[in-house]
N, C-alpha and C positions, 0 to 999 in steps of 0.2 A: 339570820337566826335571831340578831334583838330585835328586829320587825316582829319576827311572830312570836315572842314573846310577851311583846309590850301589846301586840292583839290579842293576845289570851287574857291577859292581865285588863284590858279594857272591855271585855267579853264577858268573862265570868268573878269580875269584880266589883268595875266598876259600874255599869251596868245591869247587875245583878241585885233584884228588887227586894232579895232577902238579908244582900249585905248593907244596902244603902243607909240603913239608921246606924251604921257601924261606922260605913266610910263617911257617913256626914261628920258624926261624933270626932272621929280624926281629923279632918284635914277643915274643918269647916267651922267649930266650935270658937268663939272669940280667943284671944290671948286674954287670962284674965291679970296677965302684970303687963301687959304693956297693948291694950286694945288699938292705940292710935297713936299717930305719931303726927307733931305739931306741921301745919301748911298754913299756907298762905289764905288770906281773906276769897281772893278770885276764885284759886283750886278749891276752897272748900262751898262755895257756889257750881263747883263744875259737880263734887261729889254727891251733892243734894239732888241735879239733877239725875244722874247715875242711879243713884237709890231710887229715884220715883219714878223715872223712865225708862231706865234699862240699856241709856247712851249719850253720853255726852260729846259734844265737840269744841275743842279748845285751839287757837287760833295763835298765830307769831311766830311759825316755825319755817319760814319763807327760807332761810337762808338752809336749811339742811336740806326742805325740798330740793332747791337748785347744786348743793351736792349731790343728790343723788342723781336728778337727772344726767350733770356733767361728767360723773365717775363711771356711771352703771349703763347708765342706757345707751349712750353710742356702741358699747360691748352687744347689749340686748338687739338692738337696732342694726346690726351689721354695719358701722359707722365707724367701729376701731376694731382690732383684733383683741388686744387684752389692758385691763386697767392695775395698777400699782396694787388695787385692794381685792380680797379674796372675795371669789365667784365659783360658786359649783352649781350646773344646771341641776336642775329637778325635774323630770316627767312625770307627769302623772297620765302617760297613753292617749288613750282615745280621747277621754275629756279636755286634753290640752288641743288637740287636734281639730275638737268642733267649734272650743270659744277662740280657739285662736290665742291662745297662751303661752308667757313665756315666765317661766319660775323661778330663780336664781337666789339660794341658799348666800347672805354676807357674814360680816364678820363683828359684833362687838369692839373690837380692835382697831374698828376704823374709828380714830379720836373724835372725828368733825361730829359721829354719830350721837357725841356722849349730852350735850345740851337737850335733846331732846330725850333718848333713851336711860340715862344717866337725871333727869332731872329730878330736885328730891320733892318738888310738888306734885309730877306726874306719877311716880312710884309713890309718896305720902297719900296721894287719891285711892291708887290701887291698894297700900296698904288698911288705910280705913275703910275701904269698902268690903273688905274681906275681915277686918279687924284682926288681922294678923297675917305674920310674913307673908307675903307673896314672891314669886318666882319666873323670872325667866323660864318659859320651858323647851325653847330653841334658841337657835340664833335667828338673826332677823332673814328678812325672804324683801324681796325687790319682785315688785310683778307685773308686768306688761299685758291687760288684756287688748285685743283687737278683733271684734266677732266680723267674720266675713259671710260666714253661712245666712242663708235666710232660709230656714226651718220654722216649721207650726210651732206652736208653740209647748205642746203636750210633746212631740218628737222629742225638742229642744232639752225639755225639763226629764226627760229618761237617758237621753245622752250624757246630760252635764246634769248632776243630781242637785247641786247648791243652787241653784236655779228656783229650787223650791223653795217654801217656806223652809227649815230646818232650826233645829239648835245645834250644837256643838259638842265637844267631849267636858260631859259633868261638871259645870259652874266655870269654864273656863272664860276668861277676858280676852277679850281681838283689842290692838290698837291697832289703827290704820291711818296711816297719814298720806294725803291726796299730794302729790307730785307734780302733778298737772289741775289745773282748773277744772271742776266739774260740772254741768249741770244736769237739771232733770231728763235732758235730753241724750243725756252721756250715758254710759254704762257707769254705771253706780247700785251703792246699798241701801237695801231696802230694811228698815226693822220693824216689828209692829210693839210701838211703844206701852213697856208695861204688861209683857207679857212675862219678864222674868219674873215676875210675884208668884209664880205662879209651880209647884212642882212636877210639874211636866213630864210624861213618861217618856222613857229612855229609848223610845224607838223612833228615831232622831228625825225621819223621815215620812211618817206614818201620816200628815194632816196635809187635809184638803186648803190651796193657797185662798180659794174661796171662803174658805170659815175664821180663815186666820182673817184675813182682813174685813170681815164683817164684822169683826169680834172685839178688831183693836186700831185703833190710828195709827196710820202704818206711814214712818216719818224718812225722808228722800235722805241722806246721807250727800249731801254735796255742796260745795263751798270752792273758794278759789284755791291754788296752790301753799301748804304751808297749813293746809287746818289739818287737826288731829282728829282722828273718830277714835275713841276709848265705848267701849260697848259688852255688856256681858252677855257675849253670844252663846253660853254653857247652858242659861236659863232662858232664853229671851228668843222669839223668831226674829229670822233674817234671812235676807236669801238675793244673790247677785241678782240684777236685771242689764244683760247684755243688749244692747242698743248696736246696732251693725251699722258700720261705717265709721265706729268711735274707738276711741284710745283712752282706758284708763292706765293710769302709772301710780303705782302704789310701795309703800315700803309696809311689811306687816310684821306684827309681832304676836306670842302669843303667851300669855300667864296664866300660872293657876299655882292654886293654895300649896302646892308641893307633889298633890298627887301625880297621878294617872303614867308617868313613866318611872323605870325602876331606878334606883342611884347609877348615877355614873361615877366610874374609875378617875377621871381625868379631868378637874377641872378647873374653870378660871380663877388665880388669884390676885394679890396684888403682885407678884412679881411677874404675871403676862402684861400689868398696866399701871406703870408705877405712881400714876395719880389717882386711880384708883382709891389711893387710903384719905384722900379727904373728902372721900362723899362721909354725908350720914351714914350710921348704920343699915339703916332702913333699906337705902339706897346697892352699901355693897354686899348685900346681904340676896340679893336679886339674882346675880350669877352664879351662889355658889352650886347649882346641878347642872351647869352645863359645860357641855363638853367643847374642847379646843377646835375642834375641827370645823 
């Protein structure tokens, strides 16, 4: 039931071309007391690019990668039965079945996660870019592609839709951090930089991959173990390129200004995380819509 609700609500809301100067107005309009919140000299070079490209990737997170490999993926991998930290598979059906997908909902809760997810330059990026709070809008997701099929490639892009160019749900932010070493050979992210400038109509799947990349420098997403991709995938094309024979491993997250799901009843505070109360504001201010589960 809160599925198709929160589909309704993303249907004839947020998507909906009569209310959009309404829901910009809400959820988009700067904080005029408090726009931005103080970072570091590097993060505010990573933010600069963010604004003029539409993605940035930031680098030193080697050690959380190699948590997640050792916690999550021998579970993913049929390598161990179950890990100390919370794992709930996600199907997403057919499409999991063609790229060869495996999806697995974590937890905030796992402490080692908090350097990375918890950092107050990586949330201080996102909160300046938004110029006001932003939000946690799930828990984080662990993903294991491995494309086995060798499908044309128009077959491929009707099976598995993100395969296209695409945007996202309404100004929403993707971070994705590489797990494993990437390159242009691997399966990895495609964005065509500089396309978020742009207000882009809400029919998320509607453009030819051919015009998008005529139209825009379309930048490979890939780096060794440990880089961060930060990308506002709500305004901006992107779209998976599965490479058969390869293994991306991903940990993802995804933010937005508050909108597009409705309050939850149940959420994290400082007494689920008793360290918790020495982040910045900025910082604990990230989990307050999401739920324990």
């Amino acid at each position: 039931m809160r599925r198709k609700i929160e589909a309704l609500i993303q249907k004839w809301v947020f998507y909906n071309p009569w209310l959009e100067p309404l829901v910009w107005y809400k959820y988009y309009t700067p904080d005029a007391r408090a726009p931005e919140v103080p970072i570091s000299q590097r993060a505010q070079c990573h933010l600069q690019e963010l604004r003029e490209n539409g993605v940035t990737m930031l680098h030193g997170f080697e050690s959380i990668a190699e948590h997640i490999e050792r916690t999550y993926f021998p579970v993913i991998e049929g390598h161990a039965q179950q890990t100390p930290q919370s794992m709930e598979k996600i199907s997403f059906g057919g499409r999991d079945d063609v790229t060869n997908t495996d999806n697995y909902r974590i937890s905030f809760k796992d402490p080692v996660l908090a350097p990375l997810l918890l950092d107050p330059d990586v949330c201080g990026i996102l909160y300046n870019y938004y110029q006001r709070q932003p939000f946690y809008r799930e828990q984080p997701w662990v993903i294991r592609n491995a494309l086995i099929a060798d499908l044309p490639n128009a077959e491929f892009s009707r099976l598995e839709i993100s395969a296209k160019f695409h945007t996202d749900c309404y100004r929403q932010i993707t971070m994705m951090l590489l797990v494993s070493d990437l390159a242009e050979t691997d399966t990895h992210l495609e964005y065509a930089v500089g396309s978020h400038r742009f207000r882009n109509t809400w029919k998320r799947y509607s453009y030819q991959d051919e015009a998008i990349a005529q139209q825009f420098p379309i930048m490979h997403c890939v780096g060794p173990k440990g880089t961060l991709i930060i990308m506002d995938a709500g305004s901006g094309f992107h779209r998976g390129t599965h490479k058969r024979g390869t293994v991306r491993k991903t940990l993802q997250c995804v933010i937005t200004a508050g909108h597009y799901f409705p309050a939850q009843e149940q959420k994290m505070t400082v007494t689920d995380w008793p360290s918790f109360s020495h982040y910045p504001q900025h910082v604990r201010r990230m989990l307050e819509d999401l739920r324990l589960d």
